[in-house]
C-alpha positions as CSV (number, residue, x, y, z in Angstrom):
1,X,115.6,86.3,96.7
2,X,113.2,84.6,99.8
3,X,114.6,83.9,102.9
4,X,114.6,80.5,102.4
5,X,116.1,79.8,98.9
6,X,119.0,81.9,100.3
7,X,119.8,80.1,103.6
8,X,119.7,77.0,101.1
9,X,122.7,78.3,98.8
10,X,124.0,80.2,101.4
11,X,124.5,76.2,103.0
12,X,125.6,74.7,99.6
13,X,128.3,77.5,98.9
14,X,130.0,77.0,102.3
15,X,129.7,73.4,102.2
16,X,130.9,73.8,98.6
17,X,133.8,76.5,99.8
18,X,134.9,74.2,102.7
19,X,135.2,71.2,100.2
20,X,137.1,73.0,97.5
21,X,139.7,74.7,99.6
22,X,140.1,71.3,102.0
23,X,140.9,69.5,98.3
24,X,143.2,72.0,97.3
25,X,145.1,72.4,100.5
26,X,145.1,68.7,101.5
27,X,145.1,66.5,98.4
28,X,145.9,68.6,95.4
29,X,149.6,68.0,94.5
30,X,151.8,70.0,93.2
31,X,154.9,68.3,92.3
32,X,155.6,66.5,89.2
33,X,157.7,63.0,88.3
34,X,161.5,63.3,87.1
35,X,164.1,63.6,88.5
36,X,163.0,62.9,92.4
37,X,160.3,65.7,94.1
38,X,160.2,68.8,91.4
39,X,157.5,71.3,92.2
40,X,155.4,72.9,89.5
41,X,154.9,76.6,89.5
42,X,151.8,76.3,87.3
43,X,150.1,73.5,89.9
44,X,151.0,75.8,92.4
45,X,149.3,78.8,90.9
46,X,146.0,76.5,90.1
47,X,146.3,74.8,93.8
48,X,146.5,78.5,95.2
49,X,143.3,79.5,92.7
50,X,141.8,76.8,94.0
51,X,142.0,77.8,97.7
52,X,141.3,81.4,97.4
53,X,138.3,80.2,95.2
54,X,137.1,78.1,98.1
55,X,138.1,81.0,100.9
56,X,135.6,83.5,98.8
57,X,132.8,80.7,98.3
58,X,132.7,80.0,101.8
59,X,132.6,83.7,103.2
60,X,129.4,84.6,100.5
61,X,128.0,81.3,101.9
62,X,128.2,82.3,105.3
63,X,126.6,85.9,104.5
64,X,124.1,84.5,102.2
65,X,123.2,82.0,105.3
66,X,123.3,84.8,107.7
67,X,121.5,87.3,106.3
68,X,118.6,84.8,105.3
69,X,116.5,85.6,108.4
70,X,116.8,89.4,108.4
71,X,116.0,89.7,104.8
72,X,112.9,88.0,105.0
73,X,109.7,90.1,104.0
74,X,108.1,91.4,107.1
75,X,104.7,90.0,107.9
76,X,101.6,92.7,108.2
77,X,100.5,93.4,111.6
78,X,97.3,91.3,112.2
79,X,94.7,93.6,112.3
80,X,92.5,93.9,115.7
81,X,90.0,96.1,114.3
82,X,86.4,94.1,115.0
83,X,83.1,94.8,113.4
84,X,82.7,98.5,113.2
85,X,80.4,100.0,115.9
86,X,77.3,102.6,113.7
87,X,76.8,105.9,114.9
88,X,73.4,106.4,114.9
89,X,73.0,107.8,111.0
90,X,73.8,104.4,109.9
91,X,71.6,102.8,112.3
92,X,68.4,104.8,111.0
93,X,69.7,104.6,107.6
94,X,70.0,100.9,107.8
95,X,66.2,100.6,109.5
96,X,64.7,102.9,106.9
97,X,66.1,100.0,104.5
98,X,64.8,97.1,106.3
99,X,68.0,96.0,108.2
100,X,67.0,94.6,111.3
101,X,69.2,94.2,114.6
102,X,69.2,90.7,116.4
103,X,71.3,91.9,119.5
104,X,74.4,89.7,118.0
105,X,74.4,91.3,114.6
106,X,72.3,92.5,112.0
107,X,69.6,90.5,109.4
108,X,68.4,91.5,106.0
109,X,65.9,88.9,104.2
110,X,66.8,86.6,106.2
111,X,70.6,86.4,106.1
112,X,72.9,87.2,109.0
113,X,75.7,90.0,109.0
114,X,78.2,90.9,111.6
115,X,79.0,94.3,110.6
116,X,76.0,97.0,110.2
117,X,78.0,98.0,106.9
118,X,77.9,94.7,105.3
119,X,74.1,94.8,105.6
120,X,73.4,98.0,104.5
121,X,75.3,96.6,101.5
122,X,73.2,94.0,101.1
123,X,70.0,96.0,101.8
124,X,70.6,99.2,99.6
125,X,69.3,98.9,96.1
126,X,72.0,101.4,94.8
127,X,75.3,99.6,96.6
128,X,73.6,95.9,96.0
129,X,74.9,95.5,92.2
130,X,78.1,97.0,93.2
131,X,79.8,94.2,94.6
C-alpha cells in the first residue's frame, strides 16, 4: 500500500472510529418502553459492540495515518556522476574511428556527444547496430 492511499484510510477510519463510538456512547439508547425506564441487556451488548468497534477503528486509523510517511518507498540517490573522463585508450580508439574532440565534447558526422562513450557508440561499425 503507497504512502498516500494509506494516510487517506488511515483519516477515514479514525474519522469513521470517532463517529461510531461518539453514536454509541452519546445517542444510542438502550432502554426500552413499558413499564417506566427498563434497560435492555441485548442493546446494551450491541451499544457496547458498537463502542469497542469504534475504539479499534480509530487506533488502526491512527497507525495507518502514522506510519504513512515512514512506509513510503525510498527515493534513489540522485546520481552526481558527470560525463565519464577517457583515459587515453579510448581517446586513440575513438580518433582512429573518426571521433573528433571540440574542447566541450566530442563530434561524429556531424552530431554532438557529451560523453566520449556515447560517440564511440555512434562511430564504431560493430556497437552502431547494437543500440
Amino acid at each position: 500500500m503507497k504512502g498516500a492511499n494509506m494516510k487517506t484510510i488511515g483519516i477515514i477510519m479514525w474519522v469513521g472510529g470517532l463517529v461510531l463510538a461518539g453514536f454509541a456512547g452519546l445517542f444510542f439508547d438502550t432502554s426500552v418502553g413499558g413499564y417506566g425506564r427498563i434497560i435492555s441487556f441485548d442493546l446494551q451488548q450491541k451499544q457496547l459492540m458498537m463502542l469497542i468497534a469504534g475504539c479499534v477503528l480509530f487506533a488502526v486509523g491512527v497507525v495507518l495515518h502514522a506510519l504513512s510517511g515512514k512506509l513510503q518507498a525510498p527515493k534513489p540517490p540522485a546520481s552526481k556522476k558527470g560525463p565519464s573522463k577517457p583515459n587515453g585508450a579510448r581517446i586513440a580508439h575513438a580518433l582512429d574511428l573518426g571521433v573528433m574532440d571540440t574542447g566541450k565534447g566530442y563530434a561524429f558526422e556531424g552530431k554532438a556527444y557529451a560523453d566520449i562513450e556515447d560517440a564511440i557508440r555512434a562511430a564504431d561499425p560493430a556497437k552502431r547496430w547494437a543500440n
